[in-house]
N, C-alpha and C positions, 0 to 999 in steps of 0.2 A: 435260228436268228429271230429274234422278236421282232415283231412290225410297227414303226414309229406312224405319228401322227403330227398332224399341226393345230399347231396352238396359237387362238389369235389373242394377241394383248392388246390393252386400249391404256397409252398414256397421255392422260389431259394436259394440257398445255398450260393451263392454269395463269398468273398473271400474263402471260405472252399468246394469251389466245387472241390476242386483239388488231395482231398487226405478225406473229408470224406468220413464215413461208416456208416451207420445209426445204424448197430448191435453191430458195437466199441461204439457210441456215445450210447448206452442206457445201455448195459452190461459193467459199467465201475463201479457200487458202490451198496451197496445194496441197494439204496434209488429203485432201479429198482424191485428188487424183490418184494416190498413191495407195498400192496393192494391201492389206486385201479387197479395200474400197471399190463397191462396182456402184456407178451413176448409172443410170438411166436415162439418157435423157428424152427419150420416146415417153415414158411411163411416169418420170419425175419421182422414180422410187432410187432407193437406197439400199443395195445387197451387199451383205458378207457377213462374216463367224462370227459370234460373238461365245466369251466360255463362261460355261454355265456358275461357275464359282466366283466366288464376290471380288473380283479383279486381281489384281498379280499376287497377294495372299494364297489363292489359291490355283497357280496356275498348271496345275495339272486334271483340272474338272476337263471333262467334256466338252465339246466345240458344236455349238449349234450354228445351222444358217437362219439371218434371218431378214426380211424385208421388212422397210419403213417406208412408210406411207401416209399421203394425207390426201383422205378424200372430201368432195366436195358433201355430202350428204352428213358430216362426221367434224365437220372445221374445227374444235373446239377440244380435241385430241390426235393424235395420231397412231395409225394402225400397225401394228406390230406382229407379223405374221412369222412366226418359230416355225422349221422347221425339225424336229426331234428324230432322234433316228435311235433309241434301244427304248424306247415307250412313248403309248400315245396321249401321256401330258407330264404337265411340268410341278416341280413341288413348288410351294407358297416358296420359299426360300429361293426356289431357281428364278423364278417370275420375277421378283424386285432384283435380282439381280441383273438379268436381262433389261428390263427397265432402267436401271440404274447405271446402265454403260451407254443403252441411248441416249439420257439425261446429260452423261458426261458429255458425249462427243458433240448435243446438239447445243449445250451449254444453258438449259433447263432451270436453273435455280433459280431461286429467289434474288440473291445478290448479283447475278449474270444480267438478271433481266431490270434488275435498278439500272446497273451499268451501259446496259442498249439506251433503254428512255434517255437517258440522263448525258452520254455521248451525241443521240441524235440528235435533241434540244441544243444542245450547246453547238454542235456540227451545224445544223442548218442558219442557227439563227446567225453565226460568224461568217458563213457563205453568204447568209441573203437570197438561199435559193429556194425556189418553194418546189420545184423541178427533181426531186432523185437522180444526181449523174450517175450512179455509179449500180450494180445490184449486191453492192456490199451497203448493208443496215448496222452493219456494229456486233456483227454476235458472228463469230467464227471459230471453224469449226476445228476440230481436235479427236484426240483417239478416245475408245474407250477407257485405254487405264498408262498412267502414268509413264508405265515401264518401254507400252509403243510411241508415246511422246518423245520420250529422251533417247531412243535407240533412230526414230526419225528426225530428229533434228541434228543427231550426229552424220545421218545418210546427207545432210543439206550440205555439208562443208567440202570446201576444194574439189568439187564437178559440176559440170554440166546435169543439169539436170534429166536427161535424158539418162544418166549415168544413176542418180540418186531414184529414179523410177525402177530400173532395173533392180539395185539393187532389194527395193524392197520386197519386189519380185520376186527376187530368186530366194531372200529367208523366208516367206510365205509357200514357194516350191516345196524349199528343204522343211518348214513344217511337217507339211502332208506325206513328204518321205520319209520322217521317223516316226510315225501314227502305223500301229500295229492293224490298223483295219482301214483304210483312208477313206473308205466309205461312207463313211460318218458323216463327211459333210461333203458329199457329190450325190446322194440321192435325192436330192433335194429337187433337181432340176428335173428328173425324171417322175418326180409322185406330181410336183406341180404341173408339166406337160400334160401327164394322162388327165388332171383335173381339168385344165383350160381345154384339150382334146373333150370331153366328155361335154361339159357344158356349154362350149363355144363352138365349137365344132374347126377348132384352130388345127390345123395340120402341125400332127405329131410331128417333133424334131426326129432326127437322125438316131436310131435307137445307137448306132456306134460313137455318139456322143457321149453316152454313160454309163456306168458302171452294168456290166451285166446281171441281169437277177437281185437288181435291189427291189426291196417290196415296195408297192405302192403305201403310205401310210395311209390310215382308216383313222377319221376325226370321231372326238364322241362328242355328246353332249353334254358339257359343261359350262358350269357358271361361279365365278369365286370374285368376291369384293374385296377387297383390305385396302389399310393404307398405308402409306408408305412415302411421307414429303407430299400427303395432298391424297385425292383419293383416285386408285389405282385396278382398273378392271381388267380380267380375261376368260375371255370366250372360248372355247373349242366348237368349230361350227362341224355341225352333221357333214358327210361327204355330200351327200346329196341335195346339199340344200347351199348353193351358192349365190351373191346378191349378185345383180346383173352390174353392180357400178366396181365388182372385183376389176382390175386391169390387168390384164395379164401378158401385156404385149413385151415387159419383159423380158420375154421367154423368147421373142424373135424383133431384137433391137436390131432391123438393120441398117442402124451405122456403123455399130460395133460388128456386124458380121459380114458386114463389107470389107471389114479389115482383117478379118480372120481371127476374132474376137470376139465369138460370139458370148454375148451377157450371161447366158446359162452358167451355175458353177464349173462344167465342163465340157469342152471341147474335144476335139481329136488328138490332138496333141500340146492342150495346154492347158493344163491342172493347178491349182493353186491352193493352201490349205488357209488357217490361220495366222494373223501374225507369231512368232516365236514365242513362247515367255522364257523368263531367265530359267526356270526349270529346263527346259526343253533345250535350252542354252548353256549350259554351265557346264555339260558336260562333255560336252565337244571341242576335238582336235583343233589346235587355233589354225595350221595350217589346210585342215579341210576346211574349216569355214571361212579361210578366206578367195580359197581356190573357187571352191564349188557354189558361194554367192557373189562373186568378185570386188569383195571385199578391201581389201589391201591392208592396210595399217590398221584401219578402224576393226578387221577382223579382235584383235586382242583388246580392242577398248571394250566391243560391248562384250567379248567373253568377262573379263575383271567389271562391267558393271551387272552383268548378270548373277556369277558367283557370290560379288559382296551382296546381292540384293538375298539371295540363296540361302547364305551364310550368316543373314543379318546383322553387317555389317551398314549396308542402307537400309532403311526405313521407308521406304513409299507411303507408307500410311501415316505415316507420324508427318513426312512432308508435305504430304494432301492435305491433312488436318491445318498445318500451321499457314495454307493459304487463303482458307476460307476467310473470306469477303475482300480479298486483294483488292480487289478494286477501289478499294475506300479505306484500304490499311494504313500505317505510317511507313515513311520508306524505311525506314530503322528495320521492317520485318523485311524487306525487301532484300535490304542491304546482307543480314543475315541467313537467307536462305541462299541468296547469290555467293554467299564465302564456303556454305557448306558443297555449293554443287563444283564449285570450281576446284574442289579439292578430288573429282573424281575425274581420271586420267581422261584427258580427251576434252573436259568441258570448259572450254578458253568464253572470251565474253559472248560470242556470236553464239554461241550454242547456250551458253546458260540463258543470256537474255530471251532466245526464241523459247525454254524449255518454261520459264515463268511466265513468258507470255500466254501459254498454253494453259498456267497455272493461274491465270486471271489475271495477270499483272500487266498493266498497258501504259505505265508512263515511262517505260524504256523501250528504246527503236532499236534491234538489234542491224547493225549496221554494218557493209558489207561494199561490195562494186558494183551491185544494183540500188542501195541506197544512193551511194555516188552518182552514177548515172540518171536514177530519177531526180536529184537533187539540180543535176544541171539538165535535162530536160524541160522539168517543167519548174523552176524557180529562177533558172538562168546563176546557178553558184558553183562556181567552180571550186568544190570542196575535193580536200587531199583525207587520204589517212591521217594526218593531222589535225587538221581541221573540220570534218564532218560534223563531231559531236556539238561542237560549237552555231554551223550551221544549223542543225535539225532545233536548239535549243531555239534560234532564232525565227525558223520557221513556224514550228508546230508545237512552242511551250506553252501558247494561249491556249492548247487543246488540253492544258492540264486538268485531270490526270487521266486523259485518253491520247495523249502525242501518238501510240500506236494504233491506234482504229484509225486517226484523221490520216497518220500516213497512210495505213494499208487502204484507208476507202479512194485516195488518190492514187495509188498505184493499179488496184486494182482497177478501177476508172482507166485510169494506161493501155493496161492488157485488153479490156474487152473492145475499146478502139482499135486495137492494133488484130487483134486474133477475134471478134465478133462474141455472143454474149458465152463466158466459159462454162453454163450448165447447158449450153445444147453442143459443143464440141464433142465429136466422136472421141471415142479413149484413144482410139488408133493415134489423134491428131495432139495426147499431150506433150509426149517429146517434143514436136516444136515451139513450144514455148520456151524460147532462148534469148538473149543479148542479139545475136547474131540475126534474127530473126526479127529483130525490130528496131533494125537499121544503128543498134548500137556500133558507135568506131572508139569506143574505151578502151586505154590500153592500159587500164588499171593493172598493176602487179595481182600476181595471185597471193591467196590468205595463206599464213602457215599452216602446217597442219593440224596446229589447237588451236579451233575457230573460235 
């Protein structure tokens, strides 16, 4: 077995170095809470897989773990520490690609970051507050590649969200159980322990936490520039040479290991791999995947969106391409990307519009019995399924062409009042985050099952 290494990446922040947060930018929607997503909120870091191949294209590359970070000594980038597990570094081609799905999920780009300025201006100056209510700034957060967009936003329809957690759970389980080696991304926790062990002198976790006999990886010395949308560094730092402003606390989050969740990749009895790709996906039994991730119906949607993605029948890349600069597009593109998605089984309006939102597009509210209920909380409008659309036009159509950030910065605003700020909430405490739980009495019908 070869012995991997870690490789530290440095992505500059570049027009957003001036006003991001790394902990605004991840705690802004639940797509965060949801597995393979590990928060920190001891550490204010960001862990889980990302694969090594340039997004669902290639989705049978390698599965790296990796942590993001922003430190204070470094503001002006963030740290990207790869964990590798069959070499101790990464080619030019893997690098931008790992950089390239944090980009995605943090929403990094050029036109993302017109989109923040240019929402907050308009946001603040129609409130009149000079005050931040809310720790949503305009810039939320999303998967690294399309395909766990669209298979997430299907897990959002007709459950409890406790329901929609698990589920993503259990296809992140079943990941790691058809990985011919699953080790691949559980050493991670064990090479970084002996690190923070060696230089901090942190009391080693539980060695029956992790995989037994994985190597410790050995960093080398390296250094490589390129660019790649701006200029793009990474490091491999010696083992023995760590900065003292490394954080390594989490390797012992305990709020999370209060719950019997501990933040490490692995646990005693709770393992989790990558999200799915349609690879990994296409070729499985519908009725085992719907059993064994408790799936139900939407078992067979995302098999049929996996395979046509497989089969190239969808195009993911061609549909990423044609969203670029959504945010300042004509709704005409809007309208045409909305016709093509709704033509894929499962994707009713509540799913297409959250699946575009993801895609940059924020002048459509994808609208639901929590829209409802927000609507008559805090607007006092007794809006129906009939009526909603009309209402939200009347609310939030001054926030054109952000009606979706000014609602979510108001709802989210909701939630951290009701459940306190949601980047320091223990993981253990996402399931409550419900209707039920914030004294909703809506007896709104439920949604069909094409949302």
């Amino acid at each position: 077995m070869s012995s991997g290494g870690v490789v530290v990446l440095e992505l500059p922040l570049g027009a957003a170095e001036e006003s991001f947060e790394l902990e605004e930018a991840v705690c802004s929607h639940g797509l965060f809470m949801m597995p393979p997503n590990q928060w920190d909120p001891v550490s204010k870091t960001l862990l889980r897989p990302l694969r090594l191949g340039l997004g669902d294209s290639d989705s049978d590359s390698e599965s790296v773990t990796v942590r993001i970070s922003q430190h204070q000594w470094a503001p002006r980038s963030l740290h990207v520490r790869v964990y590798c597990h069959n070499s101790p570094s990464l080619s030019r081609q893997h690098r931008e690609s790992v950089l390239a799905q944090v980009s995605r999920m943090l929403r990094l780009s050029e036109d993302e970051e017109r989109a923040v300025r240019e929402f907050r201006n308009m946001y603040d100056k129609k409130k009149k507050k000079k005050k931040k209510e809310s720790s949503f700034v305009g810039r939320v957060f999303r998967s690294p590649t399309l395909f766990e967009d669209m298979v997430k936003c299907m897990l959002l329809c007709n459950c409890q969200w406790s329901r929609t957690l698990s589920m993503a759970r259990a296809l992140c389980e079943l990941q790691l159980e058809l990985q011919p080696q699953s080790s691949s991304l559980l050493f991670v926790a064990d090479s970084a322990a002996a690190a923070a062990s060696t230089n901090f002198n942190t009391p080693k976790p539980d060695k029956d936490h992790f995989i037994p006999n994985t190597p410790i990886p050995r960093e080398s010395k390296v250094s490589t520039n390129f660019t790649n949308s701006g200029s793009i560094k990474a490091d491999c730092v010696p083992a023995d040479i760590v900065r003292d402003d490394d954080d390594y606390s989490y390797l012992n989050c305990k709020t999370c290991q209060a719950a019997d969740e501990p933040h490490n990749i692995a646990s005693d009895n709770d393992t989790i791999g990558n999200f799915p790709s349609p690879t990994e996906l296409a070729n499985l039994d519908e009725g085992f995947l719907a059993s064994r991730c408790n799936l139900g119906y939407r078992a067979s949607r995302i098999l049929k969106l996996a395979r046509d993605i497989v089969e190239g029948r969808i195009q993911l890349t061609q549909l990423e391409e044609a969203s670029k600069g959504a945010s300042f597009s004509k709704s005409s593109n809007y309208d045409k990307l909305a016709k093509q998605l709704k033509e894929i089984d499962g994707f009713g309006a509540f799913t297409c519009a959250n699946v575009l939102m993801c895609m940059g597009y924020y002048h459509v509210i994808p609208t639901d019995s929590e829209t409802i209920r927000h609507l008559r909380k805090v607007h006092a409008r007794y809006s129906t399924v009939q009526t909603v659309q009309r209402d939200i036009e009347c609310v939030y159509g001054k926030y054109a062409p952000f009606q979706f950030l000014a609602y979510w910065s108001e709802l989210w605003h909701f939630y951290e009042k009701t459940f306190g700020k949601l980047s320091e909430m223990p993981c253990s405490d996402y399931k409550l985050i419900t209707a039920s739980n914030m004294g909703s009495t809506s007896s709104t019908k439920k949604r069909k099952k094409k949302c």
